[in-house]
N, C-alpha and C positions, 0 to 999 in steps of 0.2 A: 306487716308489723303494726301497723296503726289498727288496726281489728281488733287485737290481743290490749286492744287500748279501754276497751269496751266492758268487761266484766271481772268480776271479785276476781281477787288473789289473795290465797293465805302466804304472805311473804312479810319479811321486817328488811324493811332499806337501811339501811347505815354507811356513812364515808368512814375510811380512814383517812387521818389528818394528822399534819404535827398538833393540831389543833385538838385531837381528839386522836390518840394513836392507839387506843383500843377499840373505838367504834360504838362504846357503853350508849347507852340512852341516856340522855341530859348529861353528857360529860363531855360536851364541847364548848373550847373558848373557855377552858377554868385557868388555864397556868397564869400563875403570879412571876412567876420568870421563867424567859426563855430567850429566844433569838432574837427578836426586837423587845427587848423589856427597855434598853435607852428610849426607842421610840414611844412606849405607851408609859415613858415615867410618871405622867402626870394623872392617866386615867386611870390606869391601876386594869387589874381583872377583866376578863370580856373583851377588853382592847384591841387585839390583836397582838398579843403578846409573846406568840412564839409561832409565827407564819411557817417558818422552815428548820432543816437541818442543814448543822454544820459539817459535811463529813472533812476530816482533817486526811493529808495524807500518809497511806497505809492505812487507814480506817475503814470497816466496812458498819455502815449503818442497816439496824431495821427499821423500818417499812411501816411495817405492819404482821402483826404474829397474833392469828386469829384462832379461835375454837371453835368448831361449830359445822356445819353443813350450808350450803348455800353455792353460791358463784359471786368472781368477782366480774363485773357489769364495764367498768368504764374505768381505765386509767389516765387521769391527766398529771403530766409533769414538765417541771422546766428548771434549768440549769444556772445559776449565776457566780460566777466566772463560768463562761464555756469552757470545758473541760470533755465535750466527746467521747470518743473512744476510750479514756482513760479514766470513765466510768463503768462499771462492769453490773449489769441485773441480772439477778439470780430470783426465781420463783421456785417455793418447793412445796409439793401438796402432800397430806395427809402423814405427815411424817418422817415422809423417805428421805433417805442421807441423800440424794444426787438430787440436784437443779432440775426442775422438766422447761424450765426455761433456763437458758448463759447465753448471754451476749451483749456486747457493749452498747451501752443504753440508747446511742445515737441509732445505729445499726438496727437493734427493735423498730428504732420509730422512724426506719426507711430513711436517715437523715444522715448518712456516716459522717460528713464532714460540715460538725455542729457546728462551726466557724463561718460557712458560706449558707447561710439559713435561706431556704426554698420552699414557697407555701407548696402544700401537698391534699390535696383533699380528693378522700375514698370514704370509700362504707366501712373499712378496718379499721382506716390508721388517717390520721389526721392531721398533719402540721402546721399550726396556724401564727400567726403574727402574735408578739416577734419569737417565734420558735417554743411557742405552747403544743407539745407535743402528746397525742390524743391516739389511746391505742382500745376500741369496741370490739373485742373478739371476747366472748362469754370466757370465761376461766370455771369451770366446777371445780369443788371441796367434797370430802364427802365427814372429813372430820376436822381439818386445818389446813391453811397456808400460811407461805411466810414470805415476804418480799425481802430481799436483801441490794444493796447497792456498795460497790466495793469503789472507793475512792485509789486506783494504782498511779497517780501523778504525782508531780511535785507540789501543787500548789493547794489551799482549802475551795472547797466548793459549797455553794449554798445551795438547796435544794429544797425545790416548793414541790407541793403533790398533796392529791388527790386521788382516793383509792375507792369505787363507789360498789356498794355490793349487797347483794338479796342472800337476808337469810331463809331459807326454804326447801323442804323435802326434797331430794333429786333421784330420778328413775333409776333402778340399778343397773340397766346400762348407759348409764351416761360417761363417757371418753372425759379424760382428762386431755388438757391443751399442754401443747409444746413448740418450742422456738428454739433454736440451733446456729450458731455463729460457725463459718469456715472461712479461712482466707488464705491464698497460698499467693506470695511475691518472690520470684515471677512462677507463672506455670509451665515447667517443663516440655521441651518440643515433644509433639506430638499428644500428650494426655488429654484427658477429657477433666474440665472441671468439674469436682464431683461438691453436690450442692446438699443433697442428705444421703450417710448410709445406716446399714446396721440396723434399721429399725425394725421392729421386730412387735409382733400381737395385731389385730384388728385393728381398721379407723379408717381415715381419709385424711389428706394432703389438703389442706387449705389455703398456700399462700407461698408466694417467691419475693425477694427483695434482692439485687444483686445493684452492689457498686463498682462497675468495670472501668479500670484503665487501661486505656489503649499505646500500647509503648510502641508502634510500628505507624507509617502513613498509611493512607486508606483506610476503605472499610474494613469493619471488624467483627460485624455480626453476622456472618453464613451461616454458624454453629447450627446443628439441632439440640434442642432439650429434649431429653432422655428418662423416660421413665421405666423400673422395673420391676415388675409389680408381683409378689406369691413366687419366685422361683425362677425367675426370666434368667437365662445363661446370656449368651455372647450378645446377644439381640433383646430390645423391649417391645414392651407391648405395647408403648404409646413414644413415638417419635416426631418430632415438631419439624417443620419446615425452614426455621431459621429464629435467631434470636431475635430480630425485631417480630416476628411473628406470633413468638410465644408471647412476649408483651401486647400482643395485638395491636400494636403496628403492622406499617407493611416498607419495602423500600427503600430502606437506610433511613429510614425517619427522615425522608429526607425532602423537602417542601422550600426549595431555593434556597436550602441549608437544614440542618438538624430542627426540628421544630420540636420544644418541650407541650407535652399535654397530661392533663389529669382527669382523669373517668374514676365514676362510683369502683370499675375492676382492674381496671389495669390505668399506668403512665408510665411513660419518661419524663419526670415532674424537675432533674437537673441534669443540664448539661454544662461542666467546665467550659472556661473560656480559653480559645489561645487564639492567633491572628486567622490561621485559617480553618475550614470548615473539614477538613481532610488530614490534620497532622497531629503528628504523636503528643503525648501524653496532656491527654484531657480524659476527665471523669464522667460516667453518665450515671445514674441514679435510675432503678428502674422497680415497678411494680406490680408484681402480679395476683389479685384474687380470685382462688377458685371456689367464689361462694355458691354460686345457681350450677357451678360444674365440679364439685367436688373429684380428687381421685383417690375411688376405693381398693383397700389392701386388707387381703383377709390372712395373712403369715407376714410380709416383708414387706420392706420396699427401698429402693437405692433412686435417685434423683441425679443428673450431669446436664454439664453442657458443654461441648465441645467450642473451642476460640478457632476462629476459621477467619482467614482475611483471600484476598487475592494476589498474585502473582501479578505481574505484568503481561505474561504470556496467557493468561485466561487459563490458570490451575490456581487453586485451592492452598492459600499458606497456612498452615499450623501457626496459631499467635502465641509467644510468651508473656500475655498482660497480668498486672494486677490486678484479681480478681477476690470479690468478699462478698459474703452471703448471707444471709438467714432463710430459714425454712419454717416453716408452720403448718402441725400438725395437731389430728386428737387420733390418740388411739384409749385403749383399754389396758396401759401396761403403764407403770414407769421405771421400768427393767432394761432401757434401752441401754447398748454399748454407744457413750459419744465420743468423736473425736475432742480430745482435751483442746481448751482456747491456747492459740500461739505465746510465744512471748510479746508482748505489745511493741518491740522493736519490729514484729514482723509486719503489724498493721497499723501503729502510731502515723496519722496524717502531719 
Protein backbone atom coordinates (compact mmCIF):
# COMPACT_ATOMS: atom_id res chain seq x y z
CA UNK A 1 0.00 0.00 0.00
CA UNK A 2 2.66 2.63 0.63
CA UNK A 3 3.86 2.14 -3.08
CA UNK A 4 0.57 3.12 -4.54
CA UNK A 5 1.66 6.24 -2.27
CA UNK A 6 4.18 7.13 -5.04
CA UNK A 7 2.27 8.28 -8.30
CA UNK A 8 -0.67 10.59 -9.96
CA UNK A 9 -4.04 9.73 -9.23
CA UNK A 10 -7.15 11.20 -11.16
CA UNK A 11 -9.24 11.07 -7.85
CA UNK A 12 -11.25 14.07 -5.79
CA UNK A 13 -11.04 13.26 -1.82
CA UNK A 14 -13.93 14.47 -0.03
CA UNK A 15 -15.38 13.78 3.88
CA UNK A 16 -18.75 13.68 4.76
CA UNK A 17 -19.55 15.64 7.95
CA UNK A 18 -22.34 17.13 9.91
CA UNK A 19 -19.92 19.57 9.01
CA UNK A 20 -20.25 19.41 5.52
CA UNK A 21 -23.16 16.52 4.78
CA UNK A 22 -22.96 16.78 1.04
CA UNK A 23 -19.12 16.60 0.75
CA UNK A 24 -19.47 19.82 -1.94
CA UNK A 25 -15.98 21.65 -2.26
CA UNK A 26 -15.60 24.57 0.04
CA UNK A 27 -18.66 23.80 1.87
CA UNK A 28 -17.44 22.82 5.05
CA UNK A 29 -17.76 24.39 8.49
CA UNK A 30 -20.55 26.97 6.81
CA UNK A 31 -23.62 26.26 9.30
CA UNK A 32 -24.79 29.13 11.32
CA UNK A 33 -26.83 26.69 13.56
CA UNK A 34 -26.70 23.47 14.47
CA UNK A 35 -25.69 21.10 17.32
CA UNK A 36 -23.30 23.18 19.17
CA UNK A 37 -24.44 26.65 18.01
CA UNK A 38 -24.82 27.41 22.30
CA UNK A 39 -21.16 26.63 22.12
CA UNK A 40 -19.79 28.87 19.23
CA UNK A 41 -22.44 31.70 20.22
CA UNK A 42 -19.87 33.96 20.36
CA UNK A 43 -17.83 33.07 17.24
CA UNK A 44 -20.35 32.76 14.93
CA UNK A 45 -19.74 30.58 11.41
CA UNK A 46 -16.49 28.30 10.89
CA UNK A 47 -16.76 27.69 14.75
CA UNK A 48 -17.56 24.38 15.03
CA UNK A 49 -21.04 24.91 14.81
CA UNK A 50 -22.79 21.83 14.18
CA UNK A 51 -19.99 18.78 15.25
CA UNK A 52 -22.87 16.16 15.26
CA UNK A 53 -26.40 14.74 15.09
CA UNK A 54 -29.17 14.40 17.14
CA UNK A 55 -30.90 11.27 16.42
CA UNK A 56 -34.11 11.40 18.62
CA UNK A 57 -35.87 8.20 19.41
CA UNK A 58 -37.75 6.37 16.56
CA UNK A 59 -35.60 8.60 14.37
CA UNK A 60 -33.58 7.46 11.75
CA UNK A 61 -30.87 9.83 10.47
CA UNK A 62 -28.82 10.39 7.07
CA UNK A 63 -25.40 10.19 6.90
CA UNK A 64 -24.72 11.05 4.01
CA UNK A 65 -26.66 10.68 0.54
CA UNK A 66 -24.16 11.00 -2.37
CA UNK A 67 -24.13 11.03 -6.25
CA UNK A 68 -21.46 10.15 -8.05
CA UNK A 69 -18.94 7.21 -8.60
CA UNK A 70 -16.17 6.59 -6.23
CA UNK A 71 -15.65 4.51 -2.90
CA UNK A 72 -16.06 5.18 0.47
CA UNK A 73 -12.28 5.01 2.10
CA UNK A 74 -12.68 5.33 5.87
CA UNK A 75 -15.55 5.46 8.32
CA UNK A 76 -14.84 7.09 11.73
CA UNK A 77 -17.65 7.28 14.30
CA UNK A 78 -18.65 7.72 17.86
CA UNK A 79 -21.65 7.61 20.18
CA UNK A 80 -22.58 10.16 22.96
CA UNK A 81 -24.90 8.69 25.15
CA UNK A 82 -23.88 5.08 24.50
CA UNK A 83 -26.59 3.58 23.07
CA UNK A 84 -25.06 0.31 21.15
CA UNK A 85 -26.98 -2.01 19.85
CA UNK A 86 -30.03 0.18 19.83
CA UNK A 87 -28.44 1.93 16.96
CA UNK A 88 -29.10 0.19 13.80
CA UNK A 89 -26.62 1.09 10.16
CA UNK A 90 -27.96 0.72 7.19
CA UNK A 91 -25.71 1.29 3.84
CA UNK A 92 -27.23 1.27 0.51
CA UNK A 93 -25.55 1.50 -2.91
CA UNK A 94 -26.60 2.62 -6.24
CA UNK A 95 -30.12 2.77 -5.50
CA UNK A 96 -31.41 -0.31 -4.36
CA UNK A 97 -34.31 -0.50 -2.02
CA UNK A 98 -32.45 -3.21 0.48
CA UNK A 99 -29.32 -2.38 2.94
CA UNK A 100 -26.01 -4.22 1.42
CA UNK A 101 -24.99 -3.40 4.94
CA UNK A 102 -27.81 -3.76 8.59
CA UNK A 103 -26.54 -4.08 11.69
CA UNK A 104 -26.28 -2.67 14.78
CA UNK A 105 -23.61 -0.01 14.73
CA UNK A 106 -21.63 -1.54 17.75
CA UNK A 107 -21.72 -4.96 16.20
CA UNK A 108 -20.12 -3.45 12.73
CA UNK A 109 -17.26 -2.15 14.67
CA UNK A 110 -16.64 -5.67 16.44
CA UNK A 111 -17.77 -3.74 19.65
CA UNK A 112 -21.31 -5.28 20.69
CA UNK A 113 -21.38 -4.21 24.00
CA UNK A 114 -20.65 -0.32 23.65
CA UNK A 115 -20.86 0.06 27.37
CA UNK A 116 -17.67 -2.11 28.28
CA UNK A 117 -15.31 -0.12 25.59
CA UNK A 118 -12.27 -2.49 24.55
CA UNK A 119 -9.29 -1.10 22.36
CA UNK A 120 -9.29 -3.21 19.22
CA UNK A 121 -6.70 -2.59 16.59
CA UNK A 122 -6.72 -4.48 13.03
CA UNK A 123 -6.19 -3.59 9.41
CA UNK A 124 -10.20 -3.43 9.12
CA UNK A 125 -11.68 -2.16 11.94
CA UNK A 126 -10.25 -0.19 14.60
CA UNK A 127 -11.48 0.66 18.12
CA UNK A 128 -9.65 3.28 19.73
CA UNK A 129 -9.94 5.39 23.06
CA UNK A 130 -12.55 6.30 24.36
CA UNK A 131 -14.44 4.05 21.79
CA UNK A 132 -13.62 6.05 18.52
CA UNK A 133 -14.69 3.44 16.34
CA UNK A 134 -12.82 3.06 12.74
CA UNK A 135 -14.00 0.79 10.11
CA UNK A 136 -11.19 0.69 6.43
CA UNK A 137 -12.77 -1.79 4.23
CA UNK A 138 -13.04 0.24 0.66
CA UNK A 139 -17.12 0.52 0.05
CA UNK A 140 -17.38 1.05 -4.16
CA UNK A 141 -20.47 3.23 -5.71
CA UNK A 142 -20.86 3.09 -9.02
CA UNK A 143 -23.63 5.86 -8.92
CA UNK A 144 -24.72 6.49 -5.01
CA UNK A 145 -24.74 5.61 -1.61
CA UNK A 146 -26.47 6.32 1.27
CA UNK A 147 -25.67 5.76 5.02
CA UNK A 148 -28.46 5.60 7.39
CA UNK A 149 -28.45 5.19 11.33
CA UNK A 150 -31.75 4.13 12.91
CA UNK A 151 -32.09 5.41 16.56
CA UNK A 152 -34.57 2.10 18.16
CA UNK A 153 -34.05 3.20 22.06
CA UNK A 154 -35.56 5.15 24.49
CA UNK A 155 -33.30 7.79 24.84
CA UNK A 156 -31.60 10.77 22.29
CA UNK A 157 -28.19 10.07 21.09
CA UNK A 158 -25.56 12.36 19.61
CA UNK A 159 -23.49 11.25 17.05
CA UNK A 160 -20.07 12.45 15.60
CA UNK A 161 -18.74 10.96 12.27
CA UNK A 162 -16.79 10.96 9.59
CA UNK A 163 -17.29 9.52 6.15
CA UNK A 164 -14.08 9.85 3.90
CA UNK A 165 -14.32 9.04 0.20
CA UNK A 166 -12.56 9.14 -3.43
CA UNK A 167 -14.47 10.21 -6.15
CA UNK A 168 -13.07 8.21 -9.14
CA UNK A 169 -13.74 5.83 -12.21
CA UNK A 170 -14.17 2.32 -10.86
CA UNK A 171 -13.31 -1.05 -13.10
CA UNK A 172 -16.61 -2.64 -14.29
CA UNK A 173 -15.83 -5.49 -12.24
CA UNK A 174 -15.54 -3.94 -9.14
CA UNK A 175 -17.84 -6.04 -6.18
CA UNK A 176 -19.94 -4.04 -3.99
CA UNK A 177 -19.19 -4.70 -0.08
CA UNK A 178 -21.58 -6.15 2.42
CA UNK A 179 -22.12 -6.81 6.31
CA UNK A 180 -24.82 -8.92 7.83
CA UNK A 181 -26.07 -9.00 11.57
CA UNK A 182 -27.46 -12.62 12.90
CA UNK A 183 -28.10 -13.39 16.46
CA UNK A 184 -30.07 -16.38 17.91
CA UNK A 185 -30.57 -16.43 22.12
CA UNK A 186 -30.25 -19.22 22.98
CA UNK A 187 -29.29 -21.74 19.99
CA UNK A 188 -31.15 -24.78 19.95
CA UNK A 189 -29.61 -28.28 21.12
CA UNK A 190 -27.91 -29.60 18.60
CA UNK A 191 -27.85 -26.88 15.40
CA UNK A 192 -25.13 -25.26 13.87
CA UNK A 193 -24.74 -21.53 14.21
CA UNK A 194 -25.41 -20.23 11.00
CA UNK A 195 -23.10 -16.94 10.40
CA UNK A 196 -24.07 -16.04 6.40
CA UNK A 197 -26.61 -17.75 4.19
CA UNK A 198 -28.48 -17.27 0.95
CA UNK A 199 -25.90 -15.56 -0.72
CA UNK A 200 -25.93 -15.70 -4.07
CA UNK A 201 -23.62 -14.11 -7.44
CA UNK A 202 -19.70 -14.01 -7.51
CA UNK A 203 -17.04 -12.39 -4.75
CA UNK A 204 -15.25 -13.41 -1.75
CA UNK A 205 -15.79 -13.72 2.08
CA UNK A 206 -13.76 -11.11 3.87
CA UNK A 207 -14.33 -11.09 7.42
CA UNK A 208 -16.01 -12.87 10.74
CA UNK A 209 -16.96 -10.84 14.06
CA UNK A 210 -18.80 -13.19 16.61
CA UNK A 211 -19.93 -12.13 20.11
CA UNK A 212 -20.34 -15.61 22.09
CA UNK A 213 -21.92 -16.25 25.45
CA UNK A 214 -21.26 -19.09 27.03
CA UNK A 215 -24.40 -20.13 29.29
CA UNK A 216 -22.82 -23.74 30.31
CA UNK A 217 -19.01 -24.28 32.63
CA UNK A 218 -16.12 -25.24 30.53
CA UNK A 219 -14.81 -24.90 27.49
CA UNK A 220 -16.91 -23.78 24.62
CA UNK A 221 -15.00 -23.61 21.67
CA UNK A 222 -14.52 -27.25 19.84
CA UNK A 223 -17.05 -26.14 17.19
CA UNK A 224 -15.66 -26.22 13.49
CA UNK A 225 -16.36 -23.18 11.18
CA UNK A 226 -17.97 -24.27 8.19
CA UNK A 227 -17.84 -23.02 4.88
CA UNK A 228 -20.08 -23.88 1.73
CA UNK A 229 -19.02 -22.85 -1.10
CA UNK A 230 -20.90 -23.11 -5.29
CA UNK A 231 -23.42 -25.96 -4.26
CA UNK A 232 -21.63 -27.98 -1.18
CA UNK A 233 -24.74 -30.29 0.14
CA UNK A 234 -24.53 -32.10 3.66
CA UNK A 235 -20.61 -31.49 3.66
CA UNK A 236 -18.17 -28.18 3.03
CA UNK A 237 -15.47 -27.58 1.29
CA UNK A 238 -13.54 -25.65 3.76
CA UNK A 239 -13.92 -26.98 7.51
CA UNK A 240 -11.83 -25.44 10.50
CA UNK A 241 -10.58 -27.30 13.32
CA UNK A 242 -12.09 -25.55 16.20
CA UNK A 243 -13.29 -22.06 17.17
CA UNK A 244 -10.32 -20.75 18.70
CA UNK A 245 -8.48 -21.95 15.66
CA UNK A 246 -10.47 -20.19 13.05
CA UNK A 247 -9.63 -17.07 15.21
CA UNK A 248 -6.14 -18.21 14.94
CA UNK A 249 -5.65 -18.98 18.30
CA UNK A 250 -4.97 -22.35 19.43
CA UNK A 251 -6.08 -24.09 23.05
CA UNK A 252 -8.83 -22.33 24.70
CA UNK A 253 -6.93 -19.15 24.41
CA UNK A 254 -5.80 -20.20 27.14
CA UNK A 255 -2.20 -18.90 28.82
CA UNK A 256 -2.93 -19.37 32.79
CA UNK A 257 -6.27 -18.25 31.84
CA UNK A 258 -8.03 -16.63 28.75
CA UNK A 259 -5.43 -14.33 27.33
CA UNK A 260 -7.22 -11.15 25.17
CA UNK A 261 -4.91 -10.32 21.79
CA UNK A 262 -5.15 -8.08 18.89
CA UNK A 263 -3.32 -8.80 15.26
CA UNK A 264 -3.41 -6.73 12.01
CA UNK A 265 -6.12 -10.30 11.21
CA UNK A 266 -7.43 -11.93 13.61
CA UNK A 267 -8.14 -11.37 18.10
CA UNK A 268 -10.04 -12.16 20.93
CA UNK A 269 -9.64 -8.37 21.75
CA UNK A 270 -12.73 -8.81 24.92
CA UNK A 271 -13.14 -11.09 27.22
CA UNK A 272 -16.19 -10.69 30.07
CA UNK A 273 -15.22 -10.86 33.57
CA UNK A 274 -16.74 -13.34 36.15
CA UNK A 275 -14.75 -14.99 39.29
CA UNK A 276 -13.60 -17.85 37.39
CA UNK A 277 -11.78 -18.67 34.32
CA UNK A 278 -14.19 -21.67 33.42
CA UNK A 279 -17.87 -20.60 34.35
CA UNK A 280 -20.93 -19.66 32.70
CA UNK A 281 -22.00 -16.70 31.31
CA UNK A 282 -19.24 -14.47 30.28
CA UNK A 283 -18.73 -12.84 26.63
CA UNK A 284 -15.93 -13.11 24.31
CA UNK A 285 -15.56 -10.59 21.44
CA UNK A 286 -13.82 -12.19 18.62
CA UNK A 287 -12.28 -11.26 15.04
CA UNK A 288 -11.54 -12.66 12.04
CA UNK A 289 -9.81 -11.01 8.61
CA UNK A 290 -9.48 -12.88 5.53
CA UNK A 291 -7.59 -10.11 3.82
CA UNK A 292 -4.20 -11.99 2.22
CA UNK A 293 -6.73 -15.33 2.31
CA UNK A 294 -9.80 -14.17 0.94
CA UNK A 295 -12.88 -17.04 0.40
CA UNK A 296 -13.89 -17.29 -3.10
CA UNK A 297 -17.60 -18.18 -4.25
CA UNK A 298 -18.44 -18.27 -7.92
CA UNK A 299 -22.76 -19.15 -7.46
CA UNK A 300 -23.24 -19.28 -3.44
CA UNK A 301 -22.11 -19.46 -0.22
CA UNK A 302 -23.60 -20.39 3.52
CA UNK A 303 -20.99 -19.84 6.52
CA UNK A 304 -21.72 -21.85 10.34
CA UNK A 305 -20.20 -22.69 13.35
CA UNK A 306 -21.05 -25.35 15.43
CA UNK A 307 -21.13 -24.59 19.64
CA UNK A 308 -19.38 -27.80 20.95
CA UNK A 309 -18.36 -27.86 24.75
CA UNK A 310 -17.31 -31.10 26.78
CA UNK A 311 -18.88 -33.71 28.90
CA UNK A 312 -17.15 -34.84 31.81
CA UNK A 313 -16.80 -38.21 30.44
CA UNK A 314 -14.57 -37.00 27.41
CA UNK A 315 -17.71 -36.62 24.64
CA UNK A 316 -18.63 -33.65 22.84
CA UNK A 317 -21.74 -31.29 24.27
CA UNK A 318 -23.95 -29.52 21.94
CA UNK A 319 -23.86 -25.83 23.62
CA UNK A 320 -27.07 -23.51 23.85
CA UNK A 321 -25.15 -19.97 24.05
CA UNK A 322 -25.82 -16.63 23.02
CA UNK A 323 -24.51 -16.15 19.98
CA UNK A 324 -24.26 -12.85 17.29
CA UNK A 325 -22.50 -12.12 14.34
CA UNK A 326 -21.67 -10.14 11.42
CA UNK A 327 -20.30 -11.26 8.20
CA UNK A 328 -18.33 -9.38 5.50
CA UNK A 329 -18.53 -9.71 2.18
CA UNK A 330 -18.06 -8.30 -1.85
CA UNK A 331 -19.85 -9.90 -4.40
CA UNK A 332 -21.22 -8.52 -7.76
CA UNK A 333 -24.96 -8.65 -6.84
CA UNK A 334 -27.17 -6.72 -4.32
CA UNK A 335 -30.02 -9.17 -4.87
CA UNK A 336 -29.21 -11.21 -1.86
CA UNK A 337 -32.08 -12.98 0.39
CA UNK A 338 -31.10 -11.68 4.10
CA UNK A 339 -32.33 -12.92 7.09
CA UNK A 340 -34.43 -9.89 8.67
CA UNK A 341 -32.60 -8.23 12.02
CA UNK A 342 -34.49 -9.88 15.39
CA UNK A 343 -36.45 -7.85 17.53
CA UNK A 344 -33.97 -5.97 19.76
CA UNK A 345 -35.52 -7.75 22.79
CA UNK A 346 -33.68 -10.72 21.27
CA UNK A 347 -30.21 -9.12 21.22
CA UNK A 348 -30.60 -5.69 23.53
CA UNK A 349 -27.27 -6.22 26.13
Amino acid sequence: MLSSLTTKKDIRSFSVTPENLTGEKGKGGMAREGSASWAARELGQGWKVNPYLVIKPGETATLADIKGQGAIKHIWITEVLPAGRLLLLRIYFDGHENPAVEAPLSDFFCNADSNDYRQLSSLAVCVNPAKGMNSYFEMPYFSSFRIEVENIGENVCNLYYQIDCEEKVLPEDTLYFHARFNCVNPLPYKENYTILDKIKGQGHYVGTYIRWGVKSNGWWGEGEVKFYIDGDGEFPTICTTGTEDYFCGSCNFDVGGYREYCTPYAGLHKVGTTDAVYKAQRFFDMYRWHITDPVYFKEDLKVTVQALGWRRDGRYLPLQDEISSVAYWYSDTLDDEYFPLPDKDVFEL
